[in-house]
Every structure is written in structure tokens, then in C-alpha cells.
C-alpha positions in Angstrom: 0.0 0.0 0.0 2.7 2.1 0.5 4.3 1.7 -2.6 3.4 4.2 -6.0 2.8 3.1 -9.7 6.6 2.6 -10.5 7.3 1.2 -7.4 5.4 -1.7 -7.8 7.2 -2.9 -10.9 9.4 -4.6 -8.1 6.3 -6.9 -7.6 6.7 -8.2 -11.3 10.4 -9.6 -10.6 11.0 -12.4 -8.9 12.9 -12.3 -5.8 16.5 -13.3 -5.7 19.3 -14.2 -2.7 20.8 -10.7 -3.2 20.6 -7.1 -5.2 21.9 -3.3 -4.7 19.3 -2.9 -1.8 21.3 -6.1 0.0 24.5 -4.7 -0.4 24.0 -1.4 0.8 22.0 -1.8 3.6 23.8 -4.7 4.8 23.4 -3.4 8.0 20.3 -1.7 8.3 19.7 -3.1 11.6 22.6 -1.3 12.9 21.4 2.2 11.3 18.0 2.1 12.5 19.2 1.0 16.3 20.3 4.4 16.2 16.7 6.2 15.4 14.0 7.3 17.6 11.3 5.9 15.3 13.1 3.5 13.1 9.7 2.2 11.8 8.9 6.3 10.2 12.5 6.3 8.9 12.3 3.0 7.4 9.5 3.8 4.9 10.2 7.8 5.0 14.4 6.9 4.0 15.2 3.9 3.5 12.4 2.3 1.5 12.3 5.0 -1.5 16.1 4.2 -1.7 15.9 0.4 -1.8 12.7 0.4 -4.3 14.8 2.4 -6.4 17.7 0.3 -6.4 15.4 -2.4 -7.0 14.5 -0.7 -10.0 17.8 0.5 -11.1 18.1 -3.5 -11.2 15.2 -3.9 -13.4 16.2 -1.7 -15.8 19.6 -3.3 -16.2 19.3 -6.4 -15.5 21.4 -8.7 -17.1 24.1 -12.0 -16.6 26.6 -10.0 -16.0 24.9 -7.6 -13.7 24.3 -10.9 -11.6 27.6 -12.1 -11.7 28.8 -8.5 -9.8 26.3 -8.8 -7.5 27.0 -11.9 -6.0 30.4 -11.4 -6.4 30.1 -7.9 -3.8 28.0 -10.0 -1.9 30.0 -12.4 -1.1 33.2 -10.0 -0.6 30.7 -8.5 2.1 30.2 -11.1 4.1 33.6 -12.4 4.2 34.6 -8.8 5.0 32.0 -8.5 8.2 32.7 -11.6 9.7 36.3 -10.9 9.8 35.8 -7.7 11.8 
């Protein structure tokens, strides 16, 4: 319900393991821990920016697209649990 016209085209796409939204709020949790009402700043901030990364995806989706994606994804991971 919150979402407008364009941002439903995310509904259209299947889901995957990982996108642009993943990588860079990899640690959302940690950001909105640190907001008096993370619930308001989740859709006010940080929703608009993941739909639209979503859609950046969308529009440029492609194998090798993919490839980078899980490629950063998987240097993230390895990088956070070696902190």
C-alpha cells in the first residue's frame, strides 16, 4: 500500500538471494538501532532508496549484472565476519 505506480514494478520480478538494496543496507539493523522511530525512517528513507535500487536492477538487469552482484556480496560477508 505504500508503494506508488513505478514502485510496484518490483512486484513483477521475482525475488532473488541478493541485489543493490542487499549490499548497501547490509546493516540496516545497525542504522536504525540508532533512530528514535526507526519504523517512520524505514519507509520515510530507507524504502524509497531500496525500491529504487530495486528498479535500477530492473532496468539493467542482465548476466553480468548478476555475476557483480554476487560477487560484492559475497566479498561483504567475508569482510563483516572478519571484523
Amino acid at each position: 500500500a505504500l508503494y506508488n505506480e513505478e514502485q510496484r514494478r518490483v512486484l513483477s520480478v521475482r525475488p532473488g538471494l541478493t541485489d543493490f538494496a542487499s549490499l548497501r543496507y547490509i546493516n540496516e539493523s545497525d542504522e536504525l538501532a540508532q533512530i528514535t522511530d526507526p519504523e517512520q525512517y524505514y519507509i520515510q528513507h530507507i524504502m524509497p532508496q531500496k525500491l529504487a535500487l530495486s528498479l535500477q536492477y530492473i532496468d539493467k538487469q542482465n548476466f553480468l549484472t548478476d555475476i557483480y552482484i554476487i560477487v560484492k556480496t559475497i566479498f561483504r560477508i567475508l569482510r563483516i565476519k572478519h571484523k
